[in-house]
C-alpha positions in Angstrom: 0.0 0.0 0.0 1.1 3.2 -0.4 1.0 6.3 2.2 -1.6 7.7 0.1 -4.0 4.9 0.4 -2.9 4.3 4.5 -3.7 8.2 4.6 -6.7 7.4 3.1 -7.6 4.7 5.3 -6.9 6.5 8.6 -9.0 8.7 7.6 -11.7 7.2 7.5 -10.8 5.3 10.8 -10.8 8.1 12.4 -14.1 9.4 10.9 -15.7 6.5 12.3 -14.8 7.1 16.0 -15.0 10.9 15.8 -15.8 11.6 19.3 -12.7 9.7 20.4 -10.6 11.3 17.6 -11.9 14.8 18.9 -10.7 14.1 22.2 -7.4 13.0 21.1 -7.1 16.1 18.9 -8.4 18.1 21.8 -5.4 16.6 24.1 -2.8 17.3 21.6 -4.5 20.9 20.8 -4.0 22.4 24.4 -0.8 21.2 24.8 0.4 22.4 21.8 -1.0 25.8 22.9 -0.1 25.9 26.0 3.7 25.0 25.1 3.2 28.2 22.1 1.5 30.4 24.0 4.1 30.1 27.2 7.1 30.2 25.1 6.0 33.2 23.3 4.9 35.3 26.2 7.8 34.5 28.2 9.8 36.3 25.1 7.6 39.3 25.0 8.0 39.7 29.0 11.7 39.5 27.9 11.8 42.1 25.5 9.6 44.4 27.3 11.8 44.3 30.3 15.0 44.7 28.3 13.0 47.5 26.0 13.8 50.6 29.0 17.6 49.6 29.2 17.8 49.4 24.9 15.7 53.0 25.0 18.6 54.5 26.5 21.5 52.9 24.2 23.6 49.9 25.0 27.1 52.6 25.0 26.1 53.6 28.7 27.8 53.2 32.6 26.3 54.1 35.6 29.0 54.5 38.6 28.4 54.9 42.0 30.5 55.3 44.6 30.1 54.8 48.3 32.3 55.2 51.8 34.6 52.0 52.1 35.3 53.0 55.7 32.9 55.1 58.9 34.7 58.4 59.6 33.3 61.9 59.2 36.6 62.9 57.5 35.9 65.1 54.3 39.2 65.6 53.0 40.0 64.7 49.0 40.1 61.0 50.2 37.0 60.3 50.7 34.7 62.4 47.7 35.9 63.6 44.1 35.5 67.3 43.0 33.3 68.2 40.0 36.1 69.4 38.1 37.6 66.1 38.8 34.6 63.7 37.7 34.3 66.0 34.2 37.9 65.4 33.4 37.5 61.9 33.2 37.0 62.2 29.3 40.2 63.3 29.6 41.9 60.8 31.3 39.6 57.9 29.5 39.4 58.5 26.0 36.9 55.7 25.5 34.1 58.5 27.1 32.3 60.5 24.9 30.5 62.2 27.7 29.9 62.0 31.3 27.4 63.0 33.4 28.1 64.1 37.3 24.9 63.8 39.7 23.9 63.7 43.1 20.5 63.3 45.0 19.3 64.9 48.0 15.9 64.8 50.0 15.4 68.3 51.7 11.5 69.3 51.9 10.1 71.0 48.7 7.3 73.2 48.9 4.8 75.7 47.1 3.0 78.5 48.4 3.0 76.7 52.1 1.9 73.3 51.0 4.5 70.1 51.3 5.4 68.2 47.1 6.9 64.7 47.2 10.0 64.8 45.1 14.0 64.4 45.2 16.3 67.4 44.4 18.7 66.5 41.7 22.0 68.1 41.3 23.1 68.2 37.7 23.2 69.8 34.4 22.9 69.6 31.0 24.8 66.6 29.8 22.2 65.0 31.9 19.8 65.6 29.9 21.3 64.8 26.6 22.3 61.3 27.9 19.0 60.0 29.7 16.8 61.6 27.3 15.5 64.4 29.6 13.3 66.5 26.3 11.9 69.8 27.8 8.3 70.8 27.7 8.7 74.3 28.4 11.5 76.8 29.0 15.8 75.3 29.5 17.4 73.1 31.5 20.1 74.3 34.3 23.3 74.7 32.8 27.0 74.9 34.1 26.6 78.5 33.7 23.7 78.8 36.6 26.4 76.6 38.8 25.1 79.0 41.8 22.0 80.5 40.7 18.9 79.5 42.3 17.0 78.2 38.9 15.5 74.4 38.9 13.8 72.2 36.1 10.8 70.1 37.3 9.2 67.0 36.0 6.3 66.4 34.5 4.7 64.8 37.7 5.6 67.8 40.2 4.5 70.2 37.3 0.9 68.5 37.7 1.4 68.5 41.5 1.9 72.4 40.8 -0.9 72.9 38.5 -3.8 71.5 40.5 -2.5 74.0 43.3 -2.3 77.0 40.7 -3.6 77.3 37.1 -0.9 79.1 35.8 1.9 78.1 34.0 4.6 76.4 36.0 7.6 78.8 34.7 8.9 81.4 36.4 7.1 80.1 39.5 9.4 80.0 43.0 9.6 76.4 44.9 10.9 76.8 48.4 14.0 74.0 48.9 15.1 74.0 52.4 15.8 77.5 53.5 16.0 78.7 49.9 13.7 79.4 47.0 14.4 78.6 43.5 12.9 79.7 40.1 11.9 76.9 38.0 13.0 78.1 34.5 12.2 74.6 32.7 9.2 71.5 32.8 10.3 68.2 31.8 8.0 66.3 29.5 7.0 62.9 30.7 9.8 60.6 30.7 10.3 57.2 31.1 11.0 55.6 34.0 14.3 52.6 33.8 16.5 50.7 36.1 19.6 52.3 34.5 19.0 55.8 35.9 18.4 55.8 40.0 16.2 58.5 39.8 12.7 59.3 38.9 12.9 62.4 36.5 9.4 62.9 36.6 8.9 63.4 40.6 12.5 65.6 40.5 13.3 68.9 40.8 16.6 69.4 39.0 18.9 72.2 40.4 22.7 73.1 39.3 24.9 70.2 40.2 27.5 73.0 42.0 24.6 74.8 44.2 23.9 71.3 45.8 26.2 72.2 48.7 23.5 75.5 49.1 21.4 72.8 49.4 22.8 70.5 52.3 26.8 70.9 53.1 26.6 66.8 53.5 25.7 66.0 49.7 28.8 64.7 47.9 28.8 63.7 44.1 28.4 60.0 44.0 27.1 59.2 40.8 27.6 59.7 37.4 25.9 58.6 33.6 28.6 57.8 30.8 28.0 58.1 27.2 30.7 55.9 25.8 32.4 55.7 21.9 30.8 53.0 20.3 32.8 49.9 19.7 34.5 50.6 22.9 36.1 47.8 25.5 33.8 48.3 28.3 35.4 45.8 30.4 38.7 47.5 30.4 37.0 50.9 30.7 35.6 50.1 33.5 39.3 48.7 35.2 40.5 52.5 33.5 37.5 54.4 36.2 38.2 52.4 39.0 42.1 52.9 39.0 41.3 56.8 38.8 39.1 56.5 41.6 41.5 54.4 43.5 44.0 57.5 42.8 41.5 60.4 43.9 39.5 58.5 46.5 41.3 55.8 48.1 38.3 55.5 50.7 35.6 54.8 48.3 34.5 51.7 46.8 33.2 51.8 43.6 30.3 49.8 41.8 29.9 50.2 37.9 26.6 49.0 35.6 27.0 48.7 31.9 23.9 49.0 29.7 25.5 45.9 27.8 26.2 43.4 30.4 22.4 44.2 32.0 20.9 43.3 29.0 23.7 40.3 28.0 22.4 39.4 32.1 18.2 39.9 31.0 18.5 38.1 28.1 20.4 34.8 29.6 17.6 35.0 32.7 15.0 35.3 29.8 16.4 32.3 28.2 16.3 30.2 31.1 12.2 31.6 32.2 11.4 30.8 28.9 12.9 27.5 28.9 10.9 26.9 32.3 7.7 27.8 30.4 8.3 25.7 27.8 9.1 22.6 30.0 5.8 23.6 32.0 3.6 23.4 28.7 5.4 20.1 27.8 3.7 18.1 30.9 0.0 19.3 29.4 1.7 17.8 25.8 2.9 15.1 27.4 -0.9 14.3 29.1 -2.3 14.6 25.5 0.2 12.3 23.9 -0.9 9.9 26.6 -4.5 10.4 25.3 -3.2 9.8 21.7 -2.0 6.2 23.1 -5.1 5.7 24.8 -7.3 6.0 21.7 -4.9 3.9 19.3 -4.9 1.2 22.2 -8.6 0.9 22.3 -8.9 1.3 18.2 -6.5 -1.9 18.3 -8.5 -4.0 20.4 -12.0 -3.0 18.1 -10.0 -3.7 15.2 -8.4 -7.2 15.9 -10.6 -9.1 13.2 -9.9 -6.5 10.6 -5.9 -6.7 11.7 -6.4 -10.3 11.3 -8.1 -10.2 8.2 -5.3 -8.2 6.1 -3.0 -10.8 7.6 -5.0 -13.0 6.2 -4.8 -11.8 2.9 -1.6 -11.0 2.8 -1.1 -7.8 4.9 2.8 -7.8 5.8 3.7 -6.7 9.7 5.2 -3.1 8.8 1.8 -2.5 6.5 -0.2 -2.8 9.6 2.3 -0.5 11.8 2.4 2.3 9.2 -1.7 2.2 8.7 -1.3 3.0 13.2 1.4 5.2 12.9 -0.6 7.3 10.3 -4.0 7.0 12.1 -1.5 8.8 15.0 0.3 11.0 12.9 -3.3 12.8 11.3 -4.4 12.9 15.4 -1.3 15.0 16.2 -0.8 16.8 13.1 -3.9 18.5 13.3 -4.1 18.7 16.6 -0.9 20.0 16.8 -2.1 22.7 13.7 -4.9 23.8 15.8 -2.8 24.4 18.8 -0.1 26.8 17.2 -3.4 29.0 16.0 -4.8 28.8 19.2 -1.5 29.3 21.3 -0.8 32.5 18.8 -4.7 34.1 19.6 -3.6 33.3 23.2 -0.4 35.3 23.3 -2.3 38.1 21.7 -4.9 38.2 24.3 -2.3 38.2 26.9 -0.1 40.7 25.3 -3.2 43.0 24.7 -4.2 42.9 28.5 -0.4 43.5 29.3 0.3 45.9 27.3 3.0 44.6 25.8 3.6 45.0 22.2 2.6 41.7 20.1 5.2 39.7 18.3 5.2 36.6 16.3 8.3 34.7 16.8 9.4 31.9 14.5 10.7 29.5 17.2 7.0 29.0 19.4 5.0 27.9 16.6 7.7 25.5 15.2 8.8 24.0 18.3 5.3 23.8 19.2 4.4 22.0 16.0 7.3 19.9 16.0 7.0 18.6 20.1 3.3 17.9 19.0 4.1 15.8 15.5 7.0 13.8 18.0 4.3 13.3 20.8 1.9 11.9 18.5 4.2 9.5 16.9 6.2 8.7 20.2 2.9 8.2 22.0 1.6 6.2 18.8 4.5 3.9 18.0 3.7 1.2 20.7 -0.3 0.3 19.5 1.2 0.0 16.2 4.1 -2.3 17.1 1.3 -4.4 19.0 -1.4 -4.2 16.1 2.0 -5.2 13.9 2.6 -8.6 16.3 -1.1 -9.7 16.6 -1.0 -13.2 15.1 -3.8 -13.9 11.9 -5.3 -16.4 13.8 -6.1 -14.8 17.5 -7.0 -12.0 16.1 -9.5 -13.9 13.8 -10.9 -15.4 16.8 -11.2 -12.4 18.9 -13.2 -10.3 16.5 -15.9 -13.3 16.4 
């Protein structure tokens, strides 16, 4: 026979038990979308959580440094001068810019009442690295070093404007003891774990008045734009022997953009691979159910096994004519699945908000676990129809 008449035949095999081919197919269907539908959303979480450190550019470092030792000494040992931190381009040709910063929490007001929001000391290479766009007005520049001008972010600028109607600029905000001028408003921006801060609940001031602020703030931080293509592991050796040199007391911990992602991706990898192993047990359970059904269509069918014995039917006929039967089960079953593990991921994505995505690799691994499950699962009731003697089969069907 050939595999167009044993296709054929199956066929209408299986059309004569369809309620047991239907639940077959249905065991075999939810697997196969649960295996599609897990794989592809654990990718889409992956790229959405890697999608705020790629926003910013992959050619980044974040530094901080911190107090190695206790001691209220504030000699050169234990901080670095701004004029030190923006000659570092200098020293490390590999940076394009850099980026000085440093946080305080002083109580912010306007017109009497309390705002939630950390002060910011920094200025305008800032902005251009993290993406900081202006709604209105400037941002603070190295030229305001002492001037009492701030930028705010979009989510103190609505703070402000359901206390007052009027435009935020030119307002006064009362930090501490002193007032400032806000000469710029932020437009929203987006919120990462590259950048410590929150732009949008920050009042930005010039990174030299910080110490107008509070005499305690130091600069501890600071963004770096580097030269594409550059080494970033031996840049990063490069920053910590200069701050070995200025600051001997401070320790010094460094993030690249590259090696947060490189770290995402191989963590996404290995969730995904979790997901996938999860959805395998429900394949596993339909596969079972593929068994099931060809074990109980061998036993109904022992006289007509018997009879193409009888008439000449050779062993691997009989095993091919299961093994097909198994093979149509899973196939379709396993087509049915991918289109319903795809309309699942969409659903999910849509409630998540995460952008939808068809990858390649769901869909075919999918399909291809389910066409092996089928014909794994199927294999043995076609290598027992294959060994069922002409004449006890004979005798059982009568």
């Amino acid at each position: 026979m050939t595999l167009a008449s044993h296709c054929q035949q199956a066929l209408l095999n299986l059309m004569a038990a369809k309620l047991r081919s239907f639940l077959a197919v249905l065991g075999i269907l939810v697997g196969t979308a649960a295996v599609v539908a897990l794989i592809s959303c654990g990718q889409l979480a992956t790229e959405k959580a890697l999608a705020q450190f790629k926003a910013l550019g992959t050619d980044l470092l974040a530094i901080s440094v911190y107090q190695q030792a206790t001691g209220n000494s504030h000699t050169g040992q234990n901080t670095i001068a701004i004029n030190r931190w923006r000659q570092l381009p200098e020293i490390v040709p590999a940076i394009a810019q850099i980026a000085p910063y440093s946080t305080a929490y002083q109580p912010i007001s306007f017109r009497g009442k309390t705002l939630t929001g950390a002060i910011i000391g920094a200025d305008e290479a800032l902005a251009k690295i993290v993406h900081i766009d202006l709604q209105a007005g400037h941002f603070v520049s190295f030229v305001d070093s002492f001037e009492h001008f701030c930028v705010i972010g979009a989510g103190l600028a609505h703070q402000l404007q359901q206390m007052s109607l009027d435009v935020p600029i030119g307002k006064q905000l009362r930090i501490g003891q002193s007032l400032y001028t806000i000469i710029g408003v932020a437009k929203p921006w987006k919120e990462n774990g590259f950048f410590n801060e929150d732009i949008n609940q920050a009042v930005i001031i010039p990174l030299a008045g910080m110490a107008l602020v509070s005499k305690e703030v130091k600069i501890n931080n600071a963004v770096l734009l580097l030269k594409s293509d550059s080494h970033i592991d031996g840049v990063i050796e490069q920053i910590k022997q200069f701050i070995a040199n200025e600051a001997p007391k401070l320790s010094v911990f460094v993030r690249s953009a590259k090696q947060i992602i490189a770290s995402m991706e191989s963590q996404g990898q290995i969730f995904t691979l979790l997901l996938a192993v999860i959805g395998g047990i429900s394949l596993l359970v339909g596969g079972i159910g593929i068994m099931n059904v060809m074990l109980v269509s061998v036993s109904e069918r022992k006289k007509e096994i018997g009879i193409r014995k009888a008439v000449g039917a050779k062993n691997h006929e009989i095993q091919t004519l299961f093994l097909v039967e198994s093979a149509m089960l899973s196939l379709l079953g396993g087509l049915l699945g991918v289109l319903l593990g795809l309309a699942l991921t969409w659903v999910i994505a849509w409630f998540s908000q995460w952008p939808f995505k068809i990858y390649l690799l769901p869909p075919l691994a999918g399909f291809a676990i389910s066409v092996t499950t089928g014909l794994f699962f199927g294999f043995y009731p076609a290598r027992r129809a294959a060994r069922l003697e002409p004449m006890v089969s004979l005798r059982a069907g009568i």
